[in-house]
PADO-419314 format. One line per field, with one value per residue (C-alpha): y negated, x negated, z; residue number from 1. Coordinates in steps of 0.1 Angstrom, whole numbers, padded with zeros to 4 digits. Layout:
c2: c(Y|...);
c1: c(X|...);
c3: c(Z|...);
i: c(NUM|...);
END
This chain:
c2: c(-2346|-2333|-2298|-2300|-2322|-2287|-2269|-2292|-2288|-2253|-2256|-2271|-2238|-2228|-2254|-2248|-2216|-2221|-2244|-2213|-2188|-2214|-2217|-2181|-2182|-2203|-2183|-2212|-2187|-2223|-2241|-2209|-2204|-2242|-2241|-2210|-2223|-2258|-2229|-2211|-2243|-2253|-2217|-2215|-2253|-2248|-2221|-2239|-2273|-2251|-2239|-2272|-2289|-2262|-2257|-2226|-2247|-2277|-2267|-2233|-2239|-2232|-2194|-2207|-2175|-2160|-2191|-2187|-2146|-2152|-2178|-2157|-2125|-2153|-2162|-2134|-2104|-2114|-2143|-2120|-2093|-2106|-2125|-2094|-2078|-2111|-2113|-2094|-2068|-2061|-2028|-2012|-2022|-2011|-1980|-1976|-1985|-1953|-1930|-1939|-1934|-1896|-1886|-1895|-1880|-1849|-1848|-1820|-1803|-1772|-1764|-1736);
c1: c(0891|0871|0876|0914|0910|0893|0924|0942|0922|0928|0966|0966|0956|0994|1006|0989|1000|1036|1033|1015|1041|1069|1054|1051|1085|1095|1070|1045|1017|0991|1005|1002|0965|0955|0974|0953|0923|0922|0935|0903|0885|0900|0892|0857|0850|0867|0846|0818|0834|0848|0812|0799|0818|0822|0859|0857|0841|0861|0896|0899|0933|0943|0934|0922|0910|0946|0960|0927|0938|0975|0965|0937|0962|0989|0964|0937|0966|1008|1010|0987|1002|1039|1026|1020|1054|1068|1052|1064|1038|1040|1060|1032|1006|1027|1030|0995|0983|1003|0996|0960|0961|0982|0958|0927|0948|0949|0909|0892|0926|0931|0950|0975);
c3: c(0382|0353|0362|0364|0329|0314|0324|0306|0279|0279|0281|0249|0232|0241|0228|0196|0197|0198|0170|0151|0164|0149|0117|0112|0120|0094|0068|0069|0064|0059|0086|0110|0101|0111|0142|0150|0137|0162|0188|0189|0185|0218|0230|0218|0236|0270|0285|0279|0292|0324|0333|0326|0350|0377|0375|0395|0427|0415|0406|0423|0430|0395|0376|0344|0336|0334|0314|0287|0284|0278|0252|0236|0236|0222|0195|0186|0186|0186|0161|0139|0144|0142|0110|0094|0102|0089|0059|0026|0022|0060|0056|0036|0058|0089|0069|0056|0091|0112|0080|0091|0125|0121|0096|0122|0150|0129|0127|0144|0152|0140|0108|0111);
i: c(1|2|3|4|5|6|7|8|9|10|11|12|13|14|15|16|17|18|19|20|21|22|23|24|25|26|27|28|29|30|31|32|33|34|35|36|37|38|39|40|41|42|43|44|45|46|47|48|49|50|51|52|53|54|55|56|57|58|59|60|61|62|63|64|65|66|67|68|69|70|71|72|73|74|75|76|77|78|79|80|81|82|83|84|85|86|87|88|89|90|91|92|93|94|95|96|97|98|99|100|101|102|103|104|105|106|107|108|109|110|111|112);
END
């Protein structure tokens, strides 16, 4: 019971991350960050709690593993990164960002 309970537990980061996707959504930029912040709370508690309780011998039934990386991708790279499209200054960074990567691209190639 208290390994499928750590699932559960886990779940919750996707629910934290939807409410951090919809604030960024609505430009919420504060309201976003503490969603994420009791996200990787939740993340950086329920490994610990799944190894505790021996959710892989207990639960095996259910991939818990798969539901943490979708969350953590959810959390650690698509709400930040769609917060920075979203957000006013994001163009220039976009910008910034792939005048960055040609220009290190264009190291070490030869200049004609």
């Amino acid at each position: 019971m208290r390994a499928m309970a750590v699932h559960l537990f886990t779940a919750t980061g996707a629910v934290f991350a939807m409410l951090a996707m919809l604030a960024a959504v609505d430009g919420k930029w504060s309201l976003m960050f503490l969603w994420l912040v009791v996200a990787f709370v939740v993340d950086g508690i329920d490994g610990p709690l799944a190894r505790r309780y021996h959710v892989k011998r207990y639960a095996a039934q259910f991939d818990g593993v798969l539901l943490d990386l979708i969350i953590d991708y959810l959390t650690y790279v698509f709400i930040p990164a769609f917060a920075l499209f979203k957000s006013a200054n994001a163009r220039y960074i976009m910008t910034s960002a792939l005048l960055i990567k040609l220009k290190s691209d264009d190291i070490g190639s030869p200049t004609w």
